[in-house]
DOMARTI-525960 format. One record per residue: x, y negated, z negated of N, C-alpha, C, CB in turn; residue in one letter. Coordinates in steps of 0.001 Angstrom, whole numbers, plus 500000, padded with zeros to 6 digits. Glycine has a CB too. Layout:
% residues N
XYZXYZXYZXYZA/...
This chain:
% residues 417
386849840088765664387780839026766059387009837749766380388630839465767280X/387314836649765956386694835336765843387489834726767508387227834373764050X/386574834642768545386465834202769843386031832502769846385351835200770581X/386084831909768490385857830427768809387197829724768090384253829810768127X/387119828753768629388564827804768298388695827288766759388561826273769305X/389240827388766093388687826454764587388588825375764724389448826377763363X/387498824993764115387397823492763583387657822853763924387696823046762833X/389023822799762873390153821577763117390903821756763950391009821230762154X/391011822612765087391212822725766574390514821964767603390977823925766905X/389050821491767428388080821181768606388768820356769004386663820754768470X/389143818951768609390265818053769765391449818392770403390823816979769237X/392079820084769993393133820100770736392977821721770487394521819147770295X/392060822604771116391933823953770936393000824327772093390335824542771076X/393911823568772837394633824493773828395657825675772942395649823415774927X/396315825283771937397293826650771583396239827749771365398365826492770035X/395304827433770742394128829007770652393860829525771778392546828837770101X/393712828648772580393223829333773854394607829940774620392343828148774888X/395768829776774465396998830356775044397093831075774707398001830023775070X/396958831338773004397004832830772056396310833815772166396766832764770826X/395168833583772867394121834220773403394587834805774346393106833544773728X/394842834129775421395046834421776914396504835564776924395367832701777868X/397305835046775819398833836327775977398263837626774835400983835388775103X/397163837424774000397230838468773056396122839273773152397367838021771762X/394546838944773170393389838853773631392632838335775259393088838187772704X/393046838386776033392657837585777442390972838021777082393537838360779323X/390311839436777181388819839479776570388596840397775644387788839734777516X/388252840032774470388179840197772891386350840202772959389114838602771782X/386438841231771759385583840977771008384986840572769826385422841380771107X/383806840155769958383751839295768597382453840698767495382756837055769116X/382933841344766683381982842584766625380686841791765593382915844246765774X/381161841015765147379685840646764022378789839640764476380089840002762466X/379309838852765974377834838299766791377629839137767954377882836631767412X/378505840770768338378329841151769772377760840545770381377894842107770068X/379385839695770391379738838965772282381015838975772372379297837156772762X/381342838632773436382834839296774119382981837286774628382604841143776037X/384641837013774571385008835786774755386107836256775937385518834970773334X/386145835522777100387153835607778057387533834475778664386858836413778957X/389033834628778587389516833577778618390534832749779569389808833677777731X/390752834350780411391779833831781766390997833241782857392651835126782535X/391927832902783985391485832195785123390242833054786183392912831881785929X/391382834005786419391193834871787244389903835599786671392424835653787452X/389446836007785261388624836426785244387252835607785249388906837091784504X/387385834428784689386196833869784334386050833413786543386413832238782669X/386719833096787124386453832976788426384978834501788918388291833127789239X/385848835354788734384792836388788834383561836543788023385356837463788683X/383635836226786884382228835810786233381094834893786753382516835213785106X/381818833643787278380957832855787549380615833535788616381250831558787624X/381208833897789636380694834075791120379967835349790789381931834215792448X/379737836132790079379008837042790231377663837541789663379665837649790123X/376640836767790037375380836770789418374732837968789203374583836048790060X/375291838666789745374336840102789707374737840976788987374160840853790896X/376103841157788366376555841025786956376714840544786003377047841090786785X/376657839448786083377078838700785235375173837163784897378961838082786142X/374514838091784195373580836907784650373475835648784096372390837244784594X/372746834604784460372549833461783222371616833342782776372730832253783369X/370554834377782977369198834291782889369334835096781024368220835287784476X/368337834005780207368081834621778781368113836241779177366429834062778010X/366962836116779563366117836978779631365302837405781082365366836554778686X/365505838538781721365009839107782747363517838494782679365190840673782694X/363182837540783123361460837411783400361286838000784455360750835988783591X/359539838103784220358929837861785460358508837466786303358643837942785627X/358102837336787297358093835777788185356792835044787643357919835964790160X/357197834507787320356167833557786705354830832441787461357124832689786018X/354169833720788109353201833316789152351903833919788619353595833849790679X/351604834456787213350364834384786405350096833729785559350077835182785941X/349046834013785237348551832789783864349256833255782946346861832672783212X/349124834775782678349988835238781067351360834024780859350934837342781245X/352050834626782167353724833772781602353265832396781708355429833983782795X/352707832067782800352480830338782841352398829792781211350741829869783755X/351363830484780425351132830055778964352343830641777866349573830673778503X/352921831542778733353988832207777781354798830736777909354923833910778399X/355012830381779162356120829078778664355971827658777733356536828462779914X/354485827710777320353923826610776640354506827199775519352338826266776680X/354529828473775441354157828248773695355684829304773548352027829134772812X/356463829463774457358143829749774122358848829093775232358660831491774091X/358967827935774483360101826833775586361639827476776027360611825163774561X/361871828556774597363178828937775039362986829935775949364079829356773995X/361865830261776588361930831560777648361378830675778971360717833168777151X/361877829115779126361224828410779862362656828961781311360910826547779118X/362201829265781985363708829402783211363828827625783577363199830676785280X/365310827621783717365296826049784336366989826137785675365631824487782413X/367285825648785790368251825772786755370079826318786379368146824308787330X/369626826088784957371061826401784206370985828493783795371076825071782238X/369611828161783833369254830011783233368577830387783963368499830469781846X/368787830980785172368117831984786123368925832288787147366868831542786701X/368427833448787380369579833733788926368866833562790033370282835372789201X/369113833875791332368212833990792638366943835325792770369393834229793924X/366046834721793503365659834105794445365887832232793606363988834832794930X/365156832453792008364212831248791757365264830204791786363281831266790286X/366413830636791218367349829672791041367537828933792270368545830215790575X/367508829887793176367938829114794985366756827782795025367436830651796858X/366110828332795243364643827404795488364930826084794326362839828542794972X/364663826581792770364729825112792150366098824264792593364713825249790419X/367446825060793095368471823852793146368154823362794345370053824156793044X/367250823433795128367049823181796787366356822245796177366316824286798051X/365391822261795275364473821041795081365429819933794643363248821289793936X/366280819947793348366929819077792612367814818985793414367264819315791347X/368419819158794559369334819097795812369000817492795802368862820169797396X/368117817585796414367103816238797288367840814924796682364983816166796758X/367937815118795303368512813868794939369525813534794833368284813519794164X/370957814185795136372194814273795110372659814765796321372576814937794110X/372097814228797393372895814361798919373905813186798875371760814154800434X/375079813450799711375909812654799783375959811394800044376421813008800269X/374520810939801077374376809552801580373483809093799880373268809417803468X/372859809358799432372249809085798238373165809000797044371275810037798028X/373914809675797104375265809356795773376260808317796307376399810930795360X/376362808298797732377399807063798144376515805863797876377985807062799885X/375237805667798217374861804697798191374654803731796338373727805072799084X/375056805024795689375313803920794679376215803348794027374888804035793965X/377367803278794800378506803543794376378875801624793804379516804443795777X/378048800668794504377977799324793685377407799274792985377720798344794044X/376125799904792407374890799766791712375650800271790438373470800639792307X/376715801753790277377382802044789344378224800922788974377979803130789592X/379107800303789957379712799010789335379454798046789119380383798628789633X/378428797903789543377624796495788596377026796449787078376272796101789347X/376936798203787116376868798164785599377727798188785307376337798900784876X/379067798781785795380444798655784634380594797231784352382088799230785258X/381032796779785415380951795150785385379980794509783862379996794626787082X/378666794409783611377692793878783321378354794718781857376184794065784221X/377793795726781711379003796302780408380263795663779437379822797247781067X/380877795409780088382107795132779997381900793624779551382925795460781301X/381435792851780589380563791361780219380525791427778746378794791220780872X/379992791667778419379368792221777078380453792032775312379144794128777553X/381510792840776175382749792832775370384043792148775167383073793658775511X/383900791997776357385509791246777190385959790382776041385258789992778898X/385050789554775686385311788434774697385906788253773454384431788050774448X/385747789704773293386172790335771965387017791139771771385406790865771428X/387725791259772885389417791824773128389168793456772448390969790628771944X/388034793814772417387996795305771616386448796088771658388409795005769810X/386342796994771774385184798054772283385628798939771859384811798333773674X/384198799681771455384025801443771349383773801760772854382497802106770248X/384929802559773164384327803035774732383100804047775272385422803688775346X/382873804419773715381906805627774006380389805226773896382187806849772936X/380461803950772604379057803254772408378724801883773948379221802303770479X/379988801801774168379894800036774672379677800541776252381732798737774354X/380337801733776701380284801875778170380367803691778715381719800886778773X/380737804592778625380746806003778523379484805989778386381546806737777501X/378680805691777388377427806525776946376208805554778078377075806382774781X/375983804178777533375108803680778517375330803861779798374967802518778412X/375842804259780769376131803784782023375779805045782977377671803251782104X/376459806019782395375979807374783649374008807451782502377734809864783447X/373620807136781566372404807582781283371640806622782047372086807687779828X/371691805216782458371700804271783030371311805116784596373059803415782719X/372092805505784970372258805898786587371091807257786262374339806455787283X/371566808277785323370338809638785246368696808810785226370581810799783319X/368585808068784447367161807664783965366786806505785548367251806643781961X/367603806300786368366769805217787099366438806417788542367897803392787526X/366912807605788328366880808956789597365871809526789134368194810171789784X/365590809747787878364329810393787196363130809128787624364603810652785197X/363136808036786890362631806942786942361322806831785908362389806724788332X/362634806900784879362019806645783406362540805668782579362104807771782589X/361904804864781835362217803910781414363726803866781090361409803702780518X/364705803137781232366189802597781220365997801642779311366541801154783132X/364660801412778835364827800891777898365104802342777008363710799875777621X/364925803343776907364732804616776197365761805069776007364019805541776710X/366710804163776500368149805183776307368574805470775275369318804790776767X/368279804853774143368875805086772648367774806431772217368696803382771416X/366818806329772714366020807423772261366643808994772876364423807073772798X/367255808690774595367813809887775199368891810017774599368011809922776576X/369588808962773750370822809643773039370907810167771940371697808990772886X/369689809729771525369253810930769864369439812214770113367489811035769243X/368240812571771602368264814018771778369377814534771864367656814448772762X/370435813681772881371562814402773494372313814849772167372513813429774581X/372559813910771728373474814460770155372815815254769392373866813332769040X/371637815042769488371383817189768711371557817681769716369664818073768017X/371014817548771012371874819187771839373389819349771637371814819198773784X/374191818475772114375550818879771758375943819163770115376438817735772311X/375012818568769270375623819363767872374781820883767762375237818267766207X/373663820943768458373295822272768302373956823135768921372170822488768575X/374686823076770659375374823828771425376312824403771017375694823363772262X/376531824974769704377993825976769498378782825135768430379122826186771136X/378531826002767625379162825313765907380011826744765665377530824909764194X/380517827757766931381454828774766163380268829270765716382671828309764995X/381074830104764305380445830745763885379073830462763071381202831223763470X/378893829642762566378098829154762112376727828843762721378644828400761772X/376842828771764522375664828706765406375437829641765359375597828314766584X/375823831125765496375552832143764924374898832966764384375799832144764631X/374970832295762903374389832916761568372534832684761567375243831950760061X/372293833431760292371303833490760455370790832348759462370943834762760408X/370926831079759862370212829979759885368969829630760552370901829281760188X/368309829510760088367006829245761158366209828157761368366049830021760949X/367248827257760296366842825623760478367170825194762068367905824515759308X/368169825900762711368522825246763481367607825115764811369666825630763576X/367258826505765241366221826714766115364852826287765933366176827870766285X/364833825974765174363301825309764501363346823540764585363133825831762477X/364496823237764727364817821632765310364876821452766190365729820963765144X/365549822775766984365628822832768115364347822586768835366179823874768337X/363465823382768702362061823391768952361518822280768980361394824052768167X/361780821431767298360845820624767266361113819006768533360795820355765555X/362378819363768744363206818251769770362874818394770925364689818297769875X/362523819929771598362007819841772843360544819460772569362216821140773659X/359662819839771337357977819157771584358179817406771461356609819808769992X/359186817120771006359131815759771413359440815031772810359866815263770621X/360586816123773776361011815173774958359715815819775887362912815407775684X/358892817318775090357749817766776549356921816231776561356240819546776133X/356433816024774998355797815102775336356010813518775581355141815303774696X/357391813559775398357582812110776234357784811764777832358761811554775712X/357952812757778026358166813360779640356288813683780185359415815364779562X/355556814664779759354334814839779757353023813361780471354278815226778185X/353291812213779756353049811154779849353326810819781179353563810532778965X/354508810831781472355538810349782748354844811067783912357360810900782608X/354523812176783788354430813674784655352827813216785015354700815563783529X/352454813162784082350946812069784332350356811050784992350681811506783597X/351877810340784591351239809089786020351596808978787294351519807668785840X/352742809925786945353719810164788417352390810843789424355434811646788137X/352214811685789215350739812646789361349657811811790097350004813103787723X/349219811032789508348239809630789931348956808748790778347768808651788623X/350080808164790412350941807577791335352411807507791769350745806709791157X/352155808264792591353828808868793369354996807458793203353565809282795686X/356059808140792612356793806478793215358183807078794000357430805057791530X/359219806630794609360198806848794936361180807395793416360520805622795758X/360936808775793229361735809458792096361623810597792240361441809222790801X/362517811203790948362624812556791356361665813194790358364141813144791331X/361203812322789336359897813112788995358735813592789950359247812344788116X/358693812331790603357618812612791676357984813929792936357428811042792489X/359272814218792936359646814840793874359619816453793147361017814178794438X/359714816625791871359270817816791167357645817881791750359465817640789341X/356870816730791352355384817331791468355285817983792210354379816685791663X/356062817341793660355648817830795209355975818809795641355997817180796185X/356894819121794379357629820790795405357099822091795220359292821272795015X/357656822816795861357426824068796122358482825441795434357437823969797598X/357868826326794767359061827208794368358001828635794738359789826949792405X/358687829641795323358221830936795524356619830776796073358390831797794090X/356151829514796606355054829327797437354137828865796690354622830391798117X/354637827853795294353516827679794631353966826657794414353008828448793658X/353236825547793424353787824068792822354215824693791569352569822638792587X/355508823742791074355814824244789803354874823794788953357079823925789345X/354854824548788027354098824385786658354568823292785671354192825694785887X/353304822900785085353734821433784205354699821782783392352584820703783233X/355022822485782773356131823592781533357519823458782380355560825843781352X/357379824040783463358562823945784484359093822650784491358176824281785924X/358537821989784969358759820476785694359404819632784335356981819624786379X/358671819848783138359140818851781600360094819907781513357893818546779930X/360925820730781906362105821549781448363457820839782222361864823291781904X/362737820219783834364048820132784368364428818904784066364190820398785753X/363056818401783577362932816591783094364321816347782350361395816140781738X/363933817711781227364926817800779797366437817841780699364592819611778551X/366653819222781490367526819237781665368655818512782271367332819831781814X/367807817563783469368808816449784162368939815587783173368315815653785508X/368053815080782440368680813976781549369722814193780653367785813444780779X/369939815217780057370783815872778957372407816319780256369602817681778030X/371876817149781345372896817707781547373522816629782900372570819336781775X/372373815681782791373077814309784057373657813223783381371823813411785123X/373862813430782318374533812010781262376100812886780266372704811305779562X/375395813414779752376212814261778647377673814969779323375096815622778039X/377815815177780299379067815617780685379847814420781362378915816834781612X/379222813653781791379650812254782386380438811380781320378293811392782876X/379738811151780191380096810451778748381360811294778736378901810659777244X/381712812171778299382780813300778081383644812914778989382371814825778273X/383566813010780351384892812844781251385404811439780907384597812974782982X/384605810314781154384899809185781191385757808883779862383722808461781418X/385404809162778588385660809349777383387041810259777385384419809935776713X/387073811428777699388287812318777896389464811645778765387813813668778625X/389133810840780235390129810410781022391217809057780126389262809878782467X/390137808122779382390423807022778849391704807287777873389184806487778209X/391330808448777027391292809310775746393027809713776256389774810866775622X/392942810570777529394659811156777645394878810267778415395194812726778259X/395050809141779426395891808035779410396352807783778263395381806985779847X/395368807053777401396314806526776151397207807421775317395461805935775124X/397048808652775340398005809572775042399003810007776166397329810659774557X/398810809424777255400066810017777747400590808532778694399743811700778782X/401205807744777672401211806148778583402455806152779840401714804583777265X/403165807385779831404351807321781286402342807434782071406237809468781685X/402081808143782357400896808516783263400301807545783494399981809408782853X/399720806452782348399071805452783079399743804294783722398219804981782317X/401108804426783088401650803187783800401912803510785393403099802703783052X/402227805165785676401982805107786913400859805272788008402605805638787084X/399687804973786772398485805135787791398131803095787822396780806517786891X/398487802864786634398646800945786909399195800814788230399896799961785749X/400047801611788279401131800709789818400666801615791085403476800922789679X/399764802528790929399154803291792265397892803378791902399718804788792689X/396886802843792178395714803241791760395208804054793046394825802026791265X/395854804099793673395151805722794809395390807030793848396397806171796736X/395605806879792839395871807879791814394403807812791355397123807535790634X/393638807155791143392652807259790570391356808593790507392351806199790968X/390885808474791982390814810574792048391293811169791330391415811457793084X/392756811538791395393409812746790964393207812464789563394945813001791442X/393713811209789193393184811125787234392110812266786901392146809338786705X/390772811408787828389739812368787232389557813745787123388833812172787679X/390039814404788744390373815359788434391290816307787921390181815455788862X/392611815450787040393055816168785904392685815960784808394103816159785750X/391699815082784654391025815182783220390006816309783207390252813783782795X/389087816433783975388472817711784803389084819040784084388968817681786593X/390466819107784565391152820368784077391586820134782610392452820748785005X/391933819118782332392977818760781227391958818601779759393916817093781702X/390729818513779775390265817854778743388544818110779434391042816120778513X/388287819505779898387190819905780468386226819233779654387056821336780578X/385077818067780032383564817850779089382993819053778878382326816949779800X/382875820254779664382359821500779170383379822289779224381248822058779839X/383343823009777811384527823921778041384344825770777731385710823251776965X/383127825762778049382274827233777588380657827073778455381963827291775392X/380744828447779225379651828780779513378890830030779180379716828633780506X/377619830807779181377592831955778796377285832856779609376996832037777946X/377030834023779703376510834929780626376024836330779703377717835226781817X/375369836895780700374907838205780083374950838985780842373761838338779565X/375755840183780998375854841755781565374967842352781912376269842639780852X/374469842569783088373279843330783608373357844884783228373200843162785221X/374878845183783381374641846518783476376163846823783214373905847064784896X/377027848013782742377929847906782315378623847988783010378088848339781610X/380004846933782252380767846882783442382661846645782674379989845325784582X/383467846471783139384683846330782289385709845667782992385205847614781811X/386050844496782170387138843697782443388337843683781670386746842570782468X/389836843984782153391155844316781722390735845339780324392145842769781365X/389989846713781586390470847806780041389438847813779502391639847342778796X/388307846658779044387597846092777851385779846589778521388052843960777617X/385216847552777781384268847749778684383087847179778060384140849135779083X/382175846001778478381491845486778644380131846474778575381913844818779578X/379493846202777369377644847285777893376602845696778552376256848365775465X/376211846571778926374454845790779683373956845586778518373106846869780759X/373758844049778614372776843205777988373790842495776446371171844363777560X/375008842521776419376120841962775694375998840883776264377459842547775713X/376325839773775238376667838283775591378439838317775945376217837124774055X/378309836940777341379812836894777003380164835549777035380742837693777962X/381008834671776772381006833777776607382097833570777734381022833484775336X/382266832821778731383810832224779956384207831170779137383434831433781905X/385242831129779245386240829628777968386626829068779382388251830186776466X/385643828178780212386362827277780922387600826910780566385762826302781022X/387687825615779558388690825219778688390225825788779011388217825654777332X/389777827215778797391123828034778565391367828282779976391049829505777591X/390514828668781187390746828866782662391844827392782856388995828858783720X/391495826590782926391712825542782935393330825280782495390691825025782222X/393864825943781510395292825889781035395729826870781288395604825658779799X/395530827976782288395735829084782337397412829039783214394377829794782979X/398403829299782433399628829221783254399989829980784516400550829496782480X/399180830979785059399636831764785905398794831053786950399522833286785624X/397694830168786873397431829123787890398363827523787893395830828843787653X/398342827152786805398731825684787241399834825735786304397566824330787040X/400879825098786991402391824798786624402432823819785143403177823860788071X/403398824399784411403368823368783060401959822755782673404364822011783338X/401109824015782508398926823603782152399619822735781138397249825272781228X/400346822421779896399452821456778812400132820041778949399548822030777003X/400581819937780198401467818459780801400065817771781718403276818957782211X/399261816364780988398239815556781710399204815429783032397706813971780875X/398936815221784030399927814586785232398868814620786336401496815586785691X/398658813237786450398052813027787343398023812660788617397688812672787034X/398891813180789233399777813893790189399613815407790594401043813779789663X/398617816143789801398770817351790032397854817965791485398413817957788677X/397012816943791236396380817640792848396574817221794156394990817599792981X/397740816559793890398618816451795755399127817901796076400438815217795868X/399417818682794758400424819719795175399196821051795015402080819792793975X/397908821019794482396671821834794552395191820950795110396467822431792949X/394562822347795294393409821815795993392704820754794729392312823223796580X/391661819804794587390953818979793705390206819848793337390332817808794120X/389693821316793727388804822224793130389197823378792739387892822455793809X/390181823233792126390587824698792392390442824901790508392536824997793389X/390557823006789892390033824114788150388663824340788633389934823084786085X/388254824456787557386557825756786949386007824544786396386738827501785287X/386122822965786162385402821976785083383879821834785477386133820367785076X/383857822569786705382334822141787394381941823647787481382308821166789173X/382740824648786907382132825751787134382412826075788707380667825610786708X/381860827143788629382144828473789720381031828975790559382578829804788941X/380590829322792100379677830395792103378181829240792190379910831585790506X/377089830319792276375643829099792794375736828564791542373720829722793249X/376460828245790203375858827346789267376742826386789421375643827783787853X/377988826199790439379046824749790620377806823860790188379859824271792552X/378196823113789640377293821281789101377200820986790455378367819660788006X/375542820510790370375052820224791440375696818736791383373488820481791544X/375553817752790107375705816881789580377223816352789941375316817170788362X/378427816804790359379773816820790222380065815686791149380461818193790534X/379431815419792223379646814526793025379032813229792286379108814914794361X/378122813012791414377818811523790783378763811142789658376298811430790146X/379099812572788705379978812438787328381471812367787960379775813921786124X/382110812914789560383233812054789767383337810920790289383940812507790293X/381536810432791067382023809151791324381866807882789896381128808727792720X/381066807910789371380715807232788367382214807446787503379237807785787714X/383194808455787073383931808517786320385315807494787415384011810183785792X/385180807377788489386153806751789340386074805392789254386042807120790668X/384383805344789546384318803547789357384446802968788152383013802899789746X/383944804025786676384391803060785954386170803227785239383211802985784886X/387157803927785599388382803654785605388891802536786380388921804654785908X/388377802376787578389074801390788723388365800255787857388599801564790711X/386927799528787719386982798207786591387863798458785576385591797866785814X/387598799034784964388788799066783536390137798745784040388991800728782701X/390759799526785006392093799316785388392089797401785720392468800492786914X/391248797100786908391079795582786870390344794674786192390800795262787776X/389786795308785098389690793891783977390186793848782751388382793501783591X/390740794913782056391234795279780943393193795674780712390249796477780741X/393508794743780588394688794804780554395404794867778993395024793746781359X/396423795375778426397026795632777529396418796863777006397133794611776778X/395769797765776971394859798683776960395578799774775701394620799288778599X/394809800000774671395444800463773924394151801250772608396517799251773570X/394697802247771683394217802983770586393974801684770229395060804049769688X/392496801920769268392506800258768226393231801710766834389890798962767676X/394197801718766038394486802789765464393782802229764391395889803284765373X/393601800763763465393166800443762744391733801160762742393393799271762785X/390747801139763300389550801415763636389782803057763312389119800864765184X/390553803466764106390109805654763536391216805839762599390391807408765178X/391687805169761915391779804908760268390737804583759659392613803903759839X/389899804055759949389335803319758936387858804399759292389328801327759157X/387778805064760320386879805715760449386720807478759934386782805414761663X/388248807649759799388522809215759862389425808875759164388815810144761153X/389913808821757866391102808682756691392298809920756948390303808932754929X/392190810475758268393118811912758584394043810952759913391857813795759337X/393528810340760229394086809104761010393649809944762655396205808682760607X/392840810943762942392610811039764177391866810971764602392809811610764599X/390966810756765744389567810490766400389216812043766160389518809828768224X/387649811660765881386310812558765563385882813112766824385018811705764908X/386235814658766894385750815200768341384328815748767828386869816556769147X/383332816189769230382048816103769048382087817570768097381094815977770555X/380946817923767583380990818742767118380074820297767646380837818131766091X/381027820126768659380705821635768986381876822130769716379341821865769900X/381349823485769645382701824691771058382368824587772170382781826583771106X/381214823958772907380868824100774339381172822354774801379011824778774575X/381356821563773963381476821025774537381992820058774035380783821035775041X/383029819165775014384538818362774465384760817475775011385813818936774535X/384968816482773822385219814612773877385351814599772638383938813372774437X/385067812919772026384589812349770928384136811688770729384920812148770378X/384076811262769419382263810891769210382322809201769055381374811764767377X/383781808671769251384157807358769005385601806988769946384362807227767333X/385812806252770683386814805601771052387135804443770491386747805462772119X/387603803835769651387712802053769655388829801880770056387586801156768291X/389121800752771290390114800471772381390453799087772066389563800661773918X/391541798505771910392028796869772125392643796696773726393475796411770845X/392179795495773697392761795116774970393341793216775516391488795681775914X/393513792952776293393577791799776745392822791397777747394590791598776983X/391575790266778149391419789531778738392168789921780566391843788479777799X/391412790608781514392409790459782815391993789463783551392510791655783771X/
């Protein structure tokens, strides 16, 4: 049974995922053995349960000898980083990457984010029309990741090369799958390019400390040791990729169902204390990640379906997320919905010690730049000419993968506010 959405589903996989949830809730997929699950209630228990459910590739060992130390040079994919490991190590590295996302440190940038929207926008205004994804989505949270790292802000076109092969490598269905082997071999060759553009960085940081969070990797401590240079260019990779790339997506997704659902924005025009809740029904409504994975320690069985140790399984956020036996009328945007539920109660940030450490910058950054848009962009609208002329099917180009959801172009008209 095929556990990924088709294709020509990725911009609107919710009926698959309903069909799933009343016919299949967890299916198997027998020719990649892995199992896809897709309700609320279960993927809740997935996430929270690390000791079943792991995220770790692969059971290492603690990586406090030389053998593994060099094992991670020369197999990046057996590198542990904060997205793939469970506790102790996992505790310790999010305690380190903590440091930079305390609450007084994310409030405090809450102008510095709008001065780039502002300065952005500058840019366009003039021209009554923007790609929202090239002109402001994409620069702006990479903008905010790269000045916390404190790596060059000119590089950003270079961090968006990478990002778009990770998200086109992250889950093509079936086809990520197969036994292609171009793909992992790009894969590869993309991380020896960011070790060593990062490597450099890690170098001088080393010689001279500055107020960053590179420097704050050198200094730390994991299981009583300094992390290893292999370590440290992994988390480099990972905040930049996983501190921009889901940010682009929301901002992109929120813009995306306003204009599809215009009763909604006209009543967030005339209340902008609505603005929160927007985000967090785009959050639910149009998850930036909509798949996570896990692996079975040991066997175990969910509705009936028995699970062996060491099976992949895949959680369909996405589908938690529309799951009707949690949220009233799931495929209605209404952004209104979290007066009457808690703001956390979808799964868009995940579940359990892997909640996004990150969730507090990607909702404030996704808040501030709706509230400019709301006050400088008025008449706000599809440019339809533009995804005609871009996509001859007449609909916007979603990214191309299953894990993860937006698109790859907005073009917006507007008026002068």
């Amino acid at each position: 049974m095929n556990i990924f959405p088709p294709p020509d589903q990725r911009l609107y996989p919710f009926r698959f995922y309903a069909e799933m949830r009343h016919l299949n809730p967890v299916a198997y997929d027998k020719r990649h053995n892995i199992w896809g699950v897709f309700c609320y209630s279960d993927i809740q228990n997935i996430l929270g349960d690390y000791v079943t459910f792991s995220s770790a590739p692969q059971k290492l060992d603690s990586p406090s000898t030389e053998t593994n130390k060099n094992s991670y040079a020369a197999a990046p994919f057996r590198r542990p980083s904060l997205l793939q490991s469970d506790p102790p190590y996992h505790r310790t590295l999010r305690g380190v990457i903590a440091s930079a996302f305390t609450p007084m440190i994310i409030a405090k940038l809450e102008p510095h984010i709008e001065n780039i929207a502002h300065d952005m926008l500058n840019k366009v205004i003039q021209k009554g029309s923007m790609d929202l994804i090239d002109d402001l989505a994409y620069p702006l949270p990479v903008t905010i990741i790269a000045e916390l790292l404190g790596v060059p802000i000119e590089d950003r076109n270079l961090f968006r090369g990478w990002a778009d092969r990770i998200v086109a490598s992250s889950g093509q269905g079936e086809s990520n799958t197969s036994n292609d082997h171009s793909t992992p071999k790009k894969f590869a060759q993309m991380i020896e390019e960011m070790d060593s553009y990062f490597s450099y960085i890690v170098e001088e940081r080393t010689k001279n400390p500055h107020e960053d969070l590179i420097t704050n990797l050198i200094k730390a401590q994991a299981d009583g040791r300094h992390l290893y240079r292999e370590e440290i260019l992994t988390f480099c990779r990972l905040l930049l990729l996983a501190g921009h790339v889901t940010t682009v997506n929301l901002i992109g997704n929120t813009i995306l169902s306003l204009m599809q659902n215009p009763n909604e924005f006209r009543l967030l025009q005339d209340d902008r204390t609505l603005i929160p809740s927007t985000i967090e029904e785009t959050l639910r409504y149009r998850s930036p990640v909509q798949a996570v994975g896990r692996i079975a320690t040991k066997d175990t069985e969910l509705r009936g379906q028995k699970i062996q140790a060491g099976q992949r399984i895949i959680a369909w956020i996405g589908s938690a997320n529309h799951d009707e036996a949690v949220f009233t009328d799931p495929e209605r945007f209404d952004i209104t919905r979290s007066k009457s539920y808690h703001h956390q109660v979808h799964v868009g940030f995940g579940n359990g010690i892997h909640f996004c450490l990150g969730a507090p910058l990607a909702r404030l950054e996704g808040q501030v730049v709706l509230r400019v848009i709301l006050q400088r962009l008025h008449d706000l609208r599809l440019d339809i000419g533009s995804i005609d002329k871009e996509n001859k099917g007449g609909d916007l180009i979603p990214l191309q993968s299953v894990f993860f959801h937006g698109v790859t172009h907005l073009p917006l008209l507007f008026q002068r506010g």
